[in-house]
C-alpha positions as CSV (number, residue, x, y, z in Angstrom):
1,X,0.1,238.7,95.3
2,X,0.9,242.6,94.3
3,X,0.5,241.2,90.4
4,X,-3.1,240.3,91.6
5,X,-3.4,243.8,93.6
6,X,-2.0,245.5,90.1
7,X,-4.6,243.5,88.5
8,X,-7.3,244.9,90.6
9,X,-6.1,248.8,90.2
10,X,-7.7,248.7,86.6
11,X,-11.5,248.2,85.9
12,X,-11.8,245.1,84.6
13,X,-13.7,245.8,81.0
14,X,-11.3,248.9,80.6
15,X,-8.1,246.3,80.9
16,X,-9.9,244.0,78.3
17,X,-10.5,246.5,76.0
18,X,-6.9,248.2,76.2
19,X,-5.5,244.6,75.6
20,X,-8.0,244.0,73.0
21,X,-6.7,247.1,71.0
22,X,-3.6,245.7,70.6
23,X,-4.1,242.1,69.7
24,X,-6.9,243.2,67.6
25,X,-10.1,241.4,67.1
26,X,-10.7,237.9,66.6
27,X,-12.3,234.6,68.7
28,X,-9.0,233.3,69.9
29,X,-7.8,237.1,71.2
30,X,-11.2,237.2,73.0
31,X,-10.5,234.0,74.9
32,X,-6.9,234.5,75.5
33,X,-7.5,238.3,77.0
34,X,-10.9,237.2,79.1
35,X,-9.0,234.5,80.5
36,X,-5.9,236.2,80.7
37,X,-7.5,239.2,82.7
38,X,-9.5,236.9,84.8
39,X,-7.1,234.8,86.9
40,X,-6.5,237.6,89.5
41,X,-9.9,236.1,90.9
42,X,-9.1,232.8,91.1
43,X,-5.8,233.0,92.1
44,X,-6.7,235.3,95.3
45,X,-9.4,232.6,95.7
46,X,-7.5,229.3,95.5
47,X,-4.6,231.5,98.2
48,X,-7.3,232.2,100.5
49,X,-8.6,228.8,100.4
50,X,-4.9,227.1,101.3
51,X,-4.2,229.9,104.0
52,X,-7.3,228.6,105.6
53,X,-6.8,224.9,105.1
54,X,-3.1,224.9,106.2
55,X,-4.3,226.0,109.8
56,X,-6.8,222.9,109.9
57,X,-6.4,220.1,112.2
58,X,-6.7,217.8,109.8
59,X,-3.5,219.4,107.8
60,X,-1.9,219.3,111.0
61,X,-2.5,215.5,111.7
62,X,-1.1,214.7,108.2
63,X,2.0,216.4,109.0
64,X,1.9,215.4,112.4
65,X,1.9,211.4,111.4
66,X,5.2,212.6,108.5
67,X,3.1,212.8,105.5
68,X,5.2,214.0,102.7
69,X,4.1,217.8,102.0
70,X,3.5,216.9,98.6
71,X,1.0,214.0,99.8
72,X,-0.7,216.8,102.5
73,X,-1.0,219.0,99.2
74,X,-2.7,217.0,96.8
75,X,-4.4,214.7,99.0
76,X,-5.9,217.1,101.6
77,X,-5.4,220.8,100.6
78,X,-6.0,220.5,96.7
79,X,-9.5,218.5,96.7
80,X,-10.9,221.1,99.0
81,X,-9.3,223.9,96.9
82,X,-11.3,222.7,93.8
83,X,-14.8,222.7,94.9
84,X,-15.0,226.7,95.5
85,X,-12.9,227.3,92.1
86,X,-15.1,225.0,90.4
87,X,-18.5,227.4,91.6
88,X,-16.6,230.4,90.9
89,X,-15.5,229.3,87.6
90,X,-19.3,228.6,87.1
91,X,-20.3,231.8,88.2
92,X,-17.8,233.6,86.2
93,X,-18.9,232.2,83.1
94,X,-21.9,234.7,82.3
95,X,-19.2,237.3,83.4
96,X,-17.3,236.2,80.5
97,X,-20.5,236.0,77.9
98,X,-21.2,239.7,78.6
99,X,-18.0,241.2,78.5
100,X,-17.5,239.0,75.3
101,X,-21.0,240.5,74.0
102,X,-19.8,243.8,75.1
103,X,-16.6,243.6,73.1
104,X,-18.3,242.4,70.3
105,X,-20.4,245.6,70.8
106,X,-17.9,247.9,70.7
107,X,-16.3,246.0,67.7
108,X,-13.2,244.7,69.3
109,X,-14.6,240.6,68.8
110,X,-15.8,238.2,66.6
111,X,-16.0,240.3,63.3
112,X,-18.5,239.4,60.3
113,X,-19.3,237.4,59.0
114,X,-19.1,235.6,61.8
115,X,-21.7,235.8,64.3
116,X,-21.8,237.4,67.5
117,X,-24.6,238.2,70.0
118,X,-23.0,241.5,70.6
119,X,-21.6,242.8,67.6
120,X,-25.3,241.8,66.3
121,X,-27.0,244.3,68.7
122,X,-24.4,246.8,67.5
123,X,-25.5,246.8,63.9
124,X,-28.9,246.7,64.8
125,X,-28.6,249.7,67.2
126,X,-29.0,251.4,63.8
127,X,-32.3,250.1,63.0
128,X,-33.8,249.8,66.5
129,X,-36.9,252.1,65.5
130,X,-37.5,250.7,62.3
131,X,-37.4,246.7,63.0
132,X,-37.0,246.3,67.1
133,X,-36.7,242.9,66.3
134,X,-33.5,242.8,65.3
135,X,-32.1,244.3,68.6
136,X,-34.6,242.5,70.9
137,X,-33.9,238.7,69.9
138,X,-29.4,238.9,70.1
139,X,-30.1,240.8,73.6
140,X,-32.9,238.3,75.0
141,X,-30.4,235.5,74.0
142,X,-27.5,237.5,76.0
143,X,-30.4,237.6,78.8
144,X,-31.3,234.1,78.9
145,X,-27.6,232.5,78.8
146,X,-26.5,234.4,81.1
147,X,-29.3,233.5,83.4
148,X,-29.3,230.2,82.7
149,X,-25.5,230.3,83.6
150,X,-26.8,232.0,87.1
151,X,-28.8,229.2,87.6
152,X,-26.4,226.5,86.5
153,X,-24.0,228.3,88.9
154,X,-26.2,228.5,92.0
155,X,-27.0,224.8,91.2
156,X,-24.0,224.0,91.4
157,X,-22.9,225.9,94.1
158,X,-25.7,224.4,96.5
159,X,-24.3,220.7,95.5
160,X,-21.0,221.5,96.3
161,X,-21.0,223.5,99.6
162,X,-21.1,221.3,102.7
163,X,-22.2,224.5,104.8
164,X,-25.0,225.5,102.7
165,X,-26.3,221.8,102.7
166,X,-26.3,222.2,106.5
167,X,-28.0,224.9,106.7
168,X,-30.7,223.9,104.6
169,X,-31.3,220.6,106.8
C-alpha cells in the first residue's frame, strides 16, 4: 500500500501529464497512462472492501465449517468486492473523459487528424470570438457525456447497493 500512498503524493492530472510527455501523444498512450495512473483508487478500494469482509461472520463460518481459503475467497469475499468496484469504475469513467479532453487540450492526445473533443476546443480557443460555435458544441458534448456518465453511475450505483435500497424502502 505505500506504492498507492506514492501514488496519492502527486496531483493526479500533473502525474498524467508528466507520463504523457514521455510516451508522447497518441490514443493507446492516453489509455495505457489513464489507466495506469488510476488503479491507486481501486486498489485502496477493493483492500478496504476485504479488510471489512474478512471480519464478517459469514467469512468466519466458512472458515469455521474448513472451507478452503481459496473457496472463502472467490465464493464469499470476491462477489461482494465487485459490486463497489463495478460503481466506482462507473463513476470514474467521466473522470477519465475529462482528463482525456483535457490532455487533448493541452495537445498531449489524440492528434489530427483525428478527432478529439479536447484538442477540438483547443484549436477553436483561437476563434472563440469570431465563430463561438466552434468552441460551444466539442464542450457541450464533454458536458453531456460526462453527465450522462453521472447519471449512468448513480443508476447504477442505486441498483447495486443493498444499504441504499434500504434506505429508500
Amino acid at each position: 500500500m505505500r506504492l498507492v500512498e506514492v501514488f496519492y503524493a502527486f496531483p493526479f492530472l500533473i502525474l498524467v501529464i508528466g507520463v504523457m510527455a514521455v510516451l508522447g501523444p497518441s490514443i493507446y498512450n492516453v489509455m495505457l497512462v489513464l489507466g495506469g495512473v488510476s488503479w491507486p483508487l481501486y486498489a485502496r478500494l477493493v483492500r478496504a472492501q476485504v479488510m471489512a469482509l474478512k471480519s464478517e461472520d459469514f467469512v468466519k463460518a466458512a472458515s469455521a465449517m474448513g472451507c478452503s481459503d481459496a473457496r472463502i475467497m472467490f465464493r464469499h469475499i470476491l462477489p461482494n468486492v465487485l459490486t463497489p468496484v463495478i460503481v466506482s469504475a462507473t463513476l470514474g469513467i467521466p473522470g477519465a473523459i475529462l482528463s482525456s479532453a483535457s490532455l487533448g487540450f493541452l495537445g498531449f492526445g489524440v492528434q489530427p487528424p483525428n478527432p478529439e473533443w479536447g484538442a477540438m476546443v483547443s484549436e477553436a480557443k483561437d476563434f472563440m470570438l469570431i465563430n463561438s460555435n466552434m468552441i460551444i458544441w466539442p464542450g457541450m458534448c464533454v458536458f453531456l457525456v460526462v453527465l450522462s456518465f453521472n447519471f449512468v453511475g448513480d443508476a447504477v450505483r442505486d441498483a447495486l447497493d443493498p444499504r441504499l435500497a434500504r434506505q429508500l424502502n
